[in-house]
PDB file of N, CA, C and O in Angstrom:
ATOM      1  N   UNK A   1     -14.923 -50.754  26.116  1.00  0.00           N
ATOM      2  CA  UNK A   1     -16.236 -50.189  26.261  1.00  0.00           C
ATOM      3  C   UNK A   1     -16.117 -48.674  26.453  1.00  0.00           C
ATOM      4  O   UNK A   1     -15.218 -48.136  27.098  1.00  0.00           O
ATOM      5  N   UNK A   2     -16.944 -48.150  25.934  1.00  0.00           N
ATOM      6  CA  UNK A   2     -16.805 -46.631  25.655  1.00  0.00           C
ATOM      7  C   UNK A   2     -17.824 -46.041  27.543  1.00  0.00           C
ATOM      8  O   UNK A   2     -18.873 -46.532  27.960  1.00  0.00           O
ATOM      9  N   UNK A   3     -17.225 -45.242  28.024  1.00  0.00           N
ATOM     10  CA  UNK A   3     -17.976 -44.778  29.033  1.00  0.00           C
ATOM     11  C   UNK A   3     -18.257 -43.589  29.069  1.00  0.00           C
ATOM     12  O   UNK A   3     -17.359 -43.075  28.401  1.00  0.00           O
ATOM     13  N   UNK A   4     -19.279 -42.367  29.596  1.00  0.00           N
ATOM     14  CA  UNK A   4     -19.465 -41.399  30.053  1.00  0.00           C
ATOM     15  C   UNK A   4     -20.001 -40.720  28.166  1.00  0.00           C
ATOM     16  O   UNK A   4     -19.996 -39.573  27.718  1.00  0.00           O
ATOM     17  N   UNK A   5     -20.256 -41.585  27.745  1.00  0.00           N
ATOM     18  CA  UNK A   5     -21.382 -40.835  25.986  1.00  0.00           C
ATOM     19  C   UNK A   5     -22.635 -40.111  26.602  1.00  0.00           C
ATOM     20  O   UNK A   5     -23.256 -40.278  27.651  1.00  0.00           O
ATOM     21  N   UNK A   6     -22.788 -39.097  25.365  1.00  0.00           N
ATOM     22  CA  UNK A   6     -24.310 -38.508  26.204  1.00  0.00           C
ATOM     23  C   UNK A   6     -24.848 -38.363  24.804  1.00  0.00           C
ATOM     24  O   UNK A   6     -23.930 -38.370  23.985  1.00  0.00           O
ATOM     25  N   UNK A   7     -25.852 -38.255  24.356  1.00  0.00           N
ATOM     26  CA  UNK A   7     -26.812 -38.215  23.297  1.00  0.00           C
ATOM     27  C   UNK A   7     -27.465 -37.062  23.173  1.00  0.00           C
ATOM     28  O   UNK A   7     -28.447 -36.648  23.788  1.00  0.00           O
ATOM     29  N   UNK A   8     -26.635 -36.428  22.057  1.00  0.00           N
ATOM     30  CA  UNK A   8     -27.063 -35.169  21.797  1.00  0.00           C
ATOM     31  C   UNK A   8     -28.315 -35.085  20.726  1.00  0.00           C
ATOM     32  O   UNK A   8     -28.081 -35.201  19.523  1.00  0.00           O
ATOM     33  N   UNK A   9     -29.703 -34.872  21.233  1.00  0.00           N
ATOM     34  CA  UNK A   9     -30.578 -35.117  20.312  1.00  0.00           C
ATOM     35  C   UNK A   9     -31.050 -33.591  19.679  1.00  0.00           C
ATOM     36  O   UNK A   9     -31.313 -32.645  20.422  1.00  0.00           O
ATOM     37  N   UNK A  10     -31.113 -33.512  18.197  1.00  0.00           N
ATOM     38  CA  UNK A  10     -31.718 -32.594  17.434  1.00  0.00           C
ATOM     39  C   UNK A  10     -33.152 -32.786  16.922  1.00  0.00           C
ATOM     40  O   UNK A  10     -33.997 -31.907  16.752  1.00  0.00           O
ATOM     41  N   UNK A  11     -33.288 -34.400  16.663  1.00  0.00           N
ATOM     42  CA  UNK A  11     -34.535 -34.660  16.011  1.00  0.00           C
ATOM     43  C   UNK A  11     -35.769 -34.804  17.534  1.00  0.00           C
ATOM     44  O   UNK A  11     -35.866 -35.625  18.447  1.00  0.00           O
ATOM     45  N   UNK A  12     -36.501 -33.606  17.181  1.00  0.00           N
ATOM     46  CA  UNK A  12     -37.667 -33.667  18.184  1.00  0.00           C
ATOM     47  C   UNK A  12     -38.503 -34.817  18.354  1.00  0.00           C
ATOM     48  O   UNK A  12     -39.201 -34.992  19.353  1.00  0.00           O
ATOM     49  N   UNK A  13     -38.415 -35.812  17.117  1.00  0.00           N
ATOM     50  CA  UNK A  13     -39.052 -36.914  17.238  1.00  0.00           C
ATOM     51  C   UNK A  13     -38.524 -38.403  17.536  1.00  0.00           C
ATOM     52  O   UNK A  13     -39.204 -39.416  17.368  1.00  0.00           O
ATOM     53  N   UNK A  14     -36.936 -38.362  18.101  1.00  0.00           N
ATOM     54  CA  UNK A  14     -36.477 -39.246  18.554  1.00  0.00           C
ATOM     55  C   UNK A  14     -37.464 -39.600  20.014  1.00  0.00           C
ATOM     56  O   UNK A  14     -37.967 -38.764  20.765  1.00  0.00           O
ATOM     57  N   UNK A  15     -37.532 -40.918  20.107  1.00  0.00           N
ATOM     58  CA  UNK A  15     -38.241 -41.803  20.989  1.00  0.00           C
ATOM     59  C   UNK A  15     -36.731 -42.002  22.118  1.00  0.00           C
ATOM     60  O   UNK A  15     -35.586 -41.654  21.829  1.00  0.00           O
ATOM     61  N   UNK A  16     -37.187 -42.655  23.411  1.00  0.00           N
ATOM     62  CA  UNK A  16     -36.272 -43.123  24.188  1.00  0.00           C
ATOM     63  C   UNK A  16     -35.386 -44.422  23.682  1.00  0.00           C
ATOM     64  O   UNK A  16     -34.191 -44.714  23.687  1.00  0.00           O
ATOM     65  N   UNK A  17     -36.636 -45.056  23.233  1.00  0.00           N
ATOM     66  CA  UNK A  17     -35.425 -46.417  22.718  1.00  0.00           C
ATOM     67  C   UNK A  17     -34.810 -46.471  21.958  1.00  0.00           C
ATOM     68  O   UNK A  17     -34.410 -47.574  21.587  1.00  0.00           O
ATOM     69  N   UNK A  18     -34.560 -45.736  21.561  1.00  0.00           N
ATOM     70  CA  UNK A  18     -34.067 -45.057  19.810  1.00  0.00           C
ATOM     71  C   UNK A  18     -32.201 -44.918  20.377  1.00  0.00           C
ATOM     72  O   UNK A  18     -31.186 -45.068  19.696  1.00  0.00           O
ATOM     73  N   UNK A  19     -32.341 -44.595  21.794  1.00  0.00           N
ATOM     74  CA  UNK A  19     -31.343 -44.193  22.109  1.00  0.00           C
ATOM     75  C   UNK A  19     -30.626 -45.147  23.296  1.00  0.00           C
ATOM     76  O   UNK A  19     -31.336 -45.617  24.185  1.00  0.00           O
ATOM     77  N   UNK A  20     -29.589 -45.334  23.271  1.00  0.00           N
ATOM     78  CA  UNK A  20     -28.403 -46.542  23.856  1.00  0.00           C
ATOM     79  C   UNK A  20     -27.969 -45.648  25.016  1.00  0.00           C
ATOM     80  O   UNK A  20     -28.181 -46.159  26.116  1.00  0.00           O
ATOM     81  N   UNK A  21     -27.267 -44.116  25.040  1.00  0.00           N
ATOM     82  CA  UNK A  21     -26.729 -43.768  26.408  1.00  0.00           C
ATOM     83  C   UNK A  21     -28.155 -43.832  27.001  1.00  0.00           C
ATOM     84  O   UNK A  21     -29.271 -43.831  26.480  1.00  0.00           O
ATOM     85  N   UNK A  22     -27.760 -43.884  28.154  1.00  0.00           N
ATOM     86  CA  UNK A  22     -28.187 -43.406  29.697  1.00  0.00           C
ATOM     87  C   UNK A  22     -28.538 -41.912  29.585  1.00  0.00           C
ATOM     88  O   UNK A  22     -29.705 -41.674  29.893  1.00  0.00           O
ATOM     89  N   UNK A  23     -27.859 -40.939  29.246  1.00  0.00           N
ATOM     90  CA  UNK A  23     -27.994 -39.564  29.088  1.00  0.00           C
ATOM     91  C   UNK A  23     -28.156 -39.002  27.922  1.00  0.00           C
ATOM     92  O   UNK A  23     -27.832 -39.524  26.855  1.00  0.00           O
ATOM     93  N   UNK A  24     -28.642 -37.955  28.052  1.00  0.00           N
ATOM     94  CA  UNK A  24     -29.589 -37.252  26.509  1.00  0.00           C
ATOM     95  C   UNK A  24     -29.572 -35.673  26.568  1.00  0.00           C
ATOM     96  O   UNK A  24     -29.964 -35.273  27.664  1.00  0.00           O
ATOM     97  N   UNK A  25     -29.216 -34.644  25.666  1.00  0.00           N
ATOM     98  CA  UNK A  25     -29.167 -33.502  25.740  1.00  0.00           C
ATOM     99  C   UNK A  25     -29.933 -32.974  24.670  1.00  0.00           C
ATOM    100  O   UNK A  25     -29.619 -32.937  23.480  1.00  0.00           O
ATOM    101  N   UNK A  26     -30.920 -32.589  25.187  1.00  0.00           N
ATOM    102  CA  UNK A  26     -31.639 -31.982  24.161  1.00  0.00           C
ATOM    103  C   UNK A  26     -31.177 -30.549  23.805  1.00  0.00           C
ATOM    104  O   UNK A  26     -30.831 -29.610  24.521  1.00  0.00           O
ATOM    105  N   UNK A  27     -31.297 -30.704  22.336  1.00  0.00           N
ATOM    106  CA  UNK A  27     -30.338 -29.482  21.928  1.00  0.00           C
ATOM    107  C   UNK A  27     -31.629 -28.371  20.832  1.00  0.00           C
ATOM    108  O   UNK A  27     -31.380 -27.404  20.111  1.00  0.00           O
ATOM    109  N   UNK A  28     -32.922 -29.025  21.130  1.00  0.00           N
ATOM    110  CA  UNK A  28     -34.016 -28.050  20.637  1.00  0.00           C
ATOM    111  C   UNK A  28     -35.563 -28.569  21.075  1.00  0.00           C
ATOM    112  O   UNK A  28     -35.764 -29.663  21.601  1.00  0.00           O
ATOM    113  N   UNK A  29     -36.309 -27.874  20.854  1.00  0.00           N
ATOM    114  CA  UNK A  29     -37.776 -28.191  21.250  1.00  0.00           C
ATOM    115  C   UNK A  29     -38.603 -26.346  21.691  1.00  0.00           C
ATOM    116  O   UNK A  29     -38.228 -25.177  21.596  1.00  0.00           O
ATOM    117  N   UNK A  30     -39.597 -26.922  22.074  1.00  0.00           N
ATOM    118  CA  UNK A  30     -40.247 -25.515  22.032  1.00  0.00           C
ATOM    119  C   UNK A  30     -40.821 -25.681  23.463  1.00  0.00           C
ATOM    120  O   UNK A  30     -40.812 -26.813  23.945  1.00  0.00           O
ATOM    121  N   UNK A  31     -41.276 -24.733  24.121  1.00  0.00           N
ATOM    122  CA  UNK A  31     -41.516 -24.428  25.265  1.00  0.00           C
ATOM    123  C   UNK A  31     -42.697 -25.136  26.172  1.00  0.00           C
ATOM    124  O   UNK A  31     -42.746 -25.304  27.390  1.00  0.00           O
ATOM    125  N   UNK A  32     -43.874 -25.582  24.863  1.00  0.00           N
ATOM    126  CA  UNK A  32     -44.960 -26.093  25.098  1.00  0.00           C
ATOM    127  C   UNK A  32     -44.520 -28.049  24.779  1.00  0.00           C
ATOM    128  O   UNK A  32     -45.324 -28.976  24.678  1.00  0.00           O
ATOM    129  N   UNK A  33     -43.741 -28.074  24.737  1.00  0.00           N
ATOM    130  CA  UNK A  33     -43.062 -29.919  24.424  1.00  0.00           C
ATOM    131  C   UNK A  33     -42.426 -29.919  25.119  1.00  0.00           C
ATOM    132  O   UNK A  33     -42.303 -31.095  25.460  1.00  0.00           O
ATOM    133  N   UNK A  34     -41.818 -29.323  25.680  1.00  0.00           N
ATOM    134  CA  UNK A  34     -39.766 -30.224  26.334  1.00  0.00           C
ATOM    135  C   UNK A  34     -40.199 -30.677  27.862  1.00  0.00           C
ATOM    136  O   UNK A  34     -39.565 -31.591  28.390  1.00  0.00           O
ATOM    137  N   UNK A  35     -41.270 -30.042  28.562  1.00  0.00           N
ATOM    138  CA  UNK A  35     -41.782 -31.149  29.938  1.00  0.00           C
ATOM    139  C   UNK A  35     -41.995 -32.472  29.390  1.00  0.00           C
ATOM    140  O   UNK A  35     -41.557 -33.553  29.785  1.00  0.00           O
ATOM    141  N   UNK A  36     -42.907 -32.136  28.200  1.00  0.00           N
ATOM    142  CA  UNK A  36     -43.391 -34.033  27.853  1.00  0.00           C
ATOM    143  C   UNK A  36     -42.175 -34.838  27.583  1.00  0.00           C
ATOM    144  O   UNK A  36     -42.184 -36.011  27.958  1.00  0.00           O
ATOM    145  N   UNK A  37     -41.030 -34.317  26.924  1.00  0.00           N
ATOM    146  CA  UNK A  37     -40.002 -34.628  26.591  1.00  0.00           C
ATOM    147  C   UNK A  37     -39.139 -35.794  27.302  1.00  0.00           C
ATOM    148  O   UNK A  37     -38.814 -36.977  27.204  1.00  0.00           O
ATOM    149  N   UNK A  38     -38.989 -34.562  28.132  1.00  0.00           N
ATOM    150  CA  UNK A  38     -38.150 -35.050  29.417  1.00  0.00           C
ATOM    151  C   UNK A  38     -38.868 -35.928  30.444  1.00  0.00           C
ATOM    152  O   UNK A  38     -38.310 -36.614  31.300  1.00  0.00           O
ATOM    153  N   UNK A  39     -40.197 -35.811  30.238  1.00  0.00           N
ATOM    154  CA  UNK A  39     -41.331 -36.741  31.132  1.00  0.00           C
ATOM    155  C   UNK A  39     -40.587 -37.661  31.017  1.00  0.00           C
ATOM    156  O   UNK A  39     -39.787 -38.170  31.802  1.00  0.00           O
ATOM    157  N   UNK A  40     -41.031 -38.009  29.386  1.00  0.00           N
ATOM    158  CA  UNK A  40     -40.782 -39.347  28.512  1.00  0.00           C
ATOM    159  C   UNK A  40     -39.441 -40.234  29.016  1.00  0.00           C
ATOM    160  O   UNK A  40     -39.354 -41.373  29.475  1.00  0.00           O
ATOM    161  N   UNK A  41     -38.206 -38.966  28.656  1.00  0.00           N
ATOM    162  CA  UNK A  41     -37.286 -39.637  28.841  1.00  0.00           C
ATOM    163  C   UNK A  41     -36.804 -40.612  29.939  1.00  0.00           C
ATOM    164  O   UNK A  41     -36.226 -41.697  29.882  1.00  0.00           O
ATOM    165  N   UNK A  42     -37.337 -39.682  31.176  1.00  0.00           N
ATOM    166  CA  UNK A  42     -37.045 -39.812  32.784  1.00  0.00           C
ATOM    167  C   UNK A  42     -37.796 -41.009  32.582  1.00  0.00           C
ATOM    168  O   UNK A  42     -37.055 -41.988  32.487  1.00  0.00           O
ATOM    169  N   UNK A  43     -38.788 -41.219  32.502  1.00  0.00           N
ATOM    170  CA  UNK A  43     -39.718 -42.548  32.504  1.00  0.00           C
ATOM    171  C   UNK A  43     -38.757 -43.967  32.175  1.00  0.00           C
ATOM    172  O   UNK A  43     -38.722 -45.099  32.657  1.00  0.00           O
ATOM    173  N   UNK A  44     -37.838 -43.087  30.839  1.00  0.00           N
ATOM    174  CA  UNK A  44     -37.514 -44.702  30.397  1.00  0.00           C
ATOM    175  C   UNK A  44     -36.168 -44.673  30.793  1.00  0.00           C
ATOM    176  O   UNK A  44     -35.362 -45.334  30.138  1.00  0.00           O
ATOM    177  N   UNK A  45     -35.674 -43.808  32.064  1.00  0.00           N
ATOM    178  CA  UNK A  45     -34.746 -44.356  32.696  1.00  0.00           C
ATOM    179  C   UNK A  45     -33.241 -43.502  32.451  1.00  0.00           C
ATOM    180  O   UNK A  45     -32.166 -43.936  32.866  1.00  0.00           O
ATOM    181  N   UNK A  46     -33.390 -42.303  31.750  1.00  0.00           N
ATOM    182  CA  UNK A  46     -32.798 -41.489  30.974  1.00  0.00           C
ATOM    183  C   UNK A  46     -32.626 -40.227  32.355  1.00  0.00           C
ATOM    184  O   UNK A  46     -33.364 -39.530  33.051  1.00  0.00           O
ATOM    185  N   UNK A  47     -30.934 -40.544  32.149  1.00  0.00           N
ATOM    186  CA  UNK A  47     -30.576 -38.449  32.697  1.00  0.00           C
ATOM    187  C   UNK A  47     -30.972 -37.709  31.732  1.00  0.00           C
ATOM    188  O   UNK A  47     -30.895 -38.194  30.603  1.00  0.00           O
ATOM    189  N   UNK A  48     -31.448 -36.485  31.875  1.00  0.00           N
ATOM    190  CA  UNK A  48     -31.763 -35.815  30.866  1.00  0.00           C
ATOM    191  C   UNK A  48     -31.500 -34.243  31.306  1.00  0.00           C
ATOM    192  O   UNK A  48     -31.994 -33.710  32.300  1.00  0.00           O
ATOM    193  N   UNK A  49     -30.522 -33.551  30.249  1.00  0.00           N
ATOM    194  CA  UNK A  49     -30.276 -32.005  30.014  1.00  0.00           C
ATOM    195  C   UNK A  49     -31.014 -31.542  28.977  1.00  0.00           C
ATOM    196  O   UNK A  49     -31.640 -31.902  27.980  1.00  0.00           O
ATOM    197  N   UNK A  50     -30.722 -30.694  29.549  1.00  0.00           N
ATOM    198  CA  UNK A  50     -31.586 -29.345  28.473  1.00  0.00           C
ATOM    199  C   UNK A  50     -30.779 -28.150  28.060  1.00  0.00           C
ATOM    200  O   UNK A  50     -30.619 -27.375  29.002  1.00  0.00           O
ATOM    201  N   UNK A  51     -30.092 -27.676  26.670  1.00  0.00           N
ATOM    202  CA  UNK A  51     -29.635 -26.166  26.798  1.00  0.00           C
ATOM    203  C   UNK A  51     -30.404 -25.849  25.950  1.00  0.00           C
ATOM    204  O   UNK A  51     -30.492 -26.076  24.744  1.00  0.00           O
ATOM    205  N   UNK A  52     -31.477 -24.801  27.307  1.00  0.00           N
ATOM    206  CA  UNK A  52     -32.353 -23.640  27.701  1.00  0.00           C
ATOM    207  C   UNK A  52     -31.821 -22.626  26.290  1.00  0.00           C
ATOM    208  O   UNK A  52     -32.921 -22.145  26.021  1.00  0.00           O
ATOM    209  N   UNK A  53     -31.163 -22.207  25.577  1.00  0.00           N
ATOM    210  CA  UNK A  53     -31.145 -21.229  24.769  1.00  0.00           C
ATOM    211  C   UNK A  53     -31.370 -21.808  23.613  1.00  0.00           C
ATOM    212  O   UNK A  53     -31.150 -21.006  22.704  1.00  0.00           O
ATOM    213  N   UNK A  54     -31.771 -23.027  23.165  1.00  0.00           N
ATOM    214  CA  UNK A  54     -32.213 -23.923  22.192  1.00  0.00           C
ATOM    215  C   UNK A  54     -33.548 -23.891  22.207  1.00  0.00           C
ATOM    216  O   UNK A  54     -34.104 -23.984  21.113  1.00  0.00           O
ATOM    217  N   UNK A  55     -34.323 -23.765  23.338  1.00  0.00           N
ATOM    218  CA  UNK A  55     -35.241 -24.444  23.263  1.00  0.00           C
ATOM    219  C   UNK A  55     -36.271 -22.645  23.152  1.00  0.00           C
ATOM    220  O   UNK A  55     -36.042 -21.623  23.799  1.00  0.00           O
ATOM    221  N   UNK A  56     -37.065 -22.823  22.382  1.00  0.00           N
ATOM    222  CA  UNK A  56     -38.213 -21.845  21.931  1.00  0.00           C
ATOM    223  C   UNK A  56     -39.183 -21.366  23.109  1.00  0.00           C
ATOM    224  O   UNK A  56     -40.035 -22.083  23.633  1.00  0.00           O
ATOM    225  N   UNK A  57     -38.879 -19.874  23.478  1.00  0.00           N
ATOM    226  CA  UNK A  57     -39.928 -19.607  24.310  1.00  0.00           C
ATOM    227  C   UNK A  57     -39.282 -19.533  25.648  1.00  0.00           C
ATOM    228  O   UNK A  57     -39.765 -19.143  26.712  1.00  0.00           O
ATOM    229  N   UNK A  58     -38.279 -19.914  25.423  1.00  0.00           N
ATOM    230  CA  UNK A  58     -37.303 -19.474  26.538  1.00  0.00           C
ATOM    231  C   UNK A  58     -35.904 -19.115  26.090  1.00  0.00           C
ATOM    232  O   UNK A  58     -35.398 -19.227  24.973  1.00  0.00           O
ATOM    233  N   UNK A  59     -35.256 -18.529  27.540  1.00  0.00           N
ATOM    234  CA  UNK A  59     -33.583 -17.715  27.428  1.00  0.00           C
ATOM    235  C   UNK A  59     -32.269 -18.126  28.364  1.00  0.00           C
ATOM    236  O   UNK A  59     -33.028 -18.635  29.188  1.00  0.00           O
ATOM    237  N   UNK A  60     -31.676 -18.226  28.630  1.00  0.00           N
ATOM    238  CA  UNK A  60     -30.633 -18.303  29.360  1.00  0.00           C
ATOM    239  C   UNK A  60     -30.738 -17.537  30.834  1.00  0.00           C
ATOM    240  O   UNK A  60     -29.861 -17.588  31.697  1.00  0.00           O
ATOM    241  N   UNK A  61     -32.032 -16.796  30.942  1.00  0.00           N
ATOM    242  CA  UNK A  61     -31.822 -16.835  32.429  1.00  0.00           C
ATOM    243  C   UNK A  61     -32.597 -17.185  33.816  1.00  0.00           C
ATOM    244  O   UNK A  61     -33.752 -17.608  33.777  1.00  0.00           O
ATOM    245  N   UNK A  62     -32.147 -17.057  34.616  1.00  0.00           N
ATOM    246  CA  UNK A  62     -32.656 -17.814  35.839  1.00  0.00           C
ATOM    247  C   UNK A  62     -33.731 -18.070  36.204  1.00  0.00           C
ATOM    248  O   UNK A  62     -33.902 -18.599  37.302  1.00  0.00           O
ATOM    249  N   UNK A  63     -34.972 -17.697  35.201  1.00  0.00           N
ATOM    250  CA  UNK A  63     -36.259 -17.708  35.483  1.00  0.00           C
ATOM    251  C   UNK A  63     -36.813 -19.018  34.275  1.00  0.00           C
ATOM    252  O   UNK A  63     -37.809 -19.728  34.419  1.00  0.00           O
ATOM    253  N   UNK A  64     -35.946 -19.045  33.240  1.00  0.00           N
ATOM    254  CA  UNK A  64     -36.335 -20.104  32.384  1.00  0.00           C
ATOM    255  C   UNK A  64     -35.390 -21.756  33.023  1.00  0.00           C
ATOM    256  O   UNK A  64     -35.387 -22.932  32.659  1.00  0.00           O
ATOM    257  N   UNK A  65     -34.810 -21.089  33.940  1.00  0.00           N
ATOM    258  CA  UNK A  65     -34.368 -22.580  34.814  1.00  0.00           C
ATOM    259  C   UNK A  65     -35.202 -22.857  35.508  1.00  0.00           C
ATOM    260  O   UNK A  65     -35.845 -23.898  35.645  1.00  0.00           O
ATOM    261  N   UNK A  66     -35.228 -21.952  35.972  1.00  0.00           N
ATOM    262  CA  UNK A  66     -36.589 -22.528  37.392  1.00  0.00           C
ATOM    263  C   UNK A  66     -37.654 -22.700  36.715  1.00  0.00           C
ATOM    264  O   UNK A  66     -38.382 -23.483  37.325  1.00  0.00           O
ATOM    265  N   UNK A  67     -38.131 -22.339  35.708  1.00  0.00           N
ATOM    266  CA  UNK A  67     -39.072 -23.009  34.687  1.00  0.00           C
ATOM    267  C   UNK A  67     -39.306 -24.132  34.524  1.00  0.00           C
ATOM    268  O   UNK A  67     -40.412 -24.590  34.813  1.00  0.00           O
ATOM    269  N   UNK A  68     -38.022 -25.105  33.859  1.00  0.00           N
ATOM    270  CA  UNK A  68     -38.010 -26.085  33.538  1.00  0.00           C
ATOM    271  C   UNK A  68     -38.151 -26.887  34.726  1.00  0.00           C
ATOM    272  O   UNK A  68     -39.026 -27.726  34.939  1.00  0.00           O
ATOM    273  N   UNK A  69     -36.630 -26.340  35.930  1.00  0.00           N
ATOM    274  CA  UNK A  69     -37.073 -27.317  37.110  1.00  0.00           C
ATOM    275  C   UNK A  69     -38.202 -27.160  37.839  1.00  0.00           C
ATOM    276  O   UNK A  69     -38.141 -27.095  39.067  1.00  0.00           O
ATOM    277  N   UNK A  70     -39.038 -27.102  37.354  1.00  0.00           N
ATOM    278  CA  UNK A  70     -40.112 -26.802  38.240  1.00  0.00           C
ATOM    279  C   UNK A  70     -41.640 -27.086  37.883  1.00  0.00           C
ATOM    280  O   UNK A  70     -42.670 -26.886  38.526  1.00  0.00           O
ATOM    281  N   UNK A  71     -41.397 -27.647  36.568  1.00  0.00           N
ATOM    282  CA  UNK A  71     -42.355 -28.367  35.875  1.00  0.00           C
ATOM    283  C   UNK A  71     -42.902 -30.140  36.169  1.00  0.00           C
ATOM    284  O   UNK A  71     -43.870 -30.797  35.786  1.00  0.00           O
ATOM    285  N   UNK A  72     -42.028 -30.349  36.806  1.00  0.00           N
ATOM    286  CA  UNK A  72     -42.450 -31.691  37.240  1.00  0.00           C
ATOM    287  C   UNK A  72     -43.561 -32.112  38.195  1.00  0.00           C
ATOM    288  O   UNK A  72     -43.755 -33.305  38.430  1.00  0.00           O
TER     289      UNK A  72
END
């Protein structure tokens, strides 16, 4: 059995069940989607990352972290 996989997603329109790990890295989206995103994911039981320099409308620094964490 394979352990510790994470699901690197590109397609913005992948669904949660779509996906088998536990964990998910979103590797694009835009600034006004990636809360719903990650809503979604968390809902269906999903760790979920984000790299912040992918995602539209934001940058790599400390204010687009606290962005994200702080959207919930």
């Amino acid at each position: 059995m394979l352990k510790g996989i994470i699901a690197a997603l590109w397609d913005r329109k992948t669904r949660p069940e779509e996906v088998d790990p536990r964990t998910v890295f979103f590797l694009n989206g835009g600034l006004f989607e990636i809360q719903d995103r990650i809503n979604e994911f968390k809902a269906a039981g999903k760790s979920v990352f984000v790299d912040i320099d992918f995602i539209s409308g934001l940058s790599g620094d400390e204010d687009s972290v606290l962005f994200v964490m702080h959207q919930n």
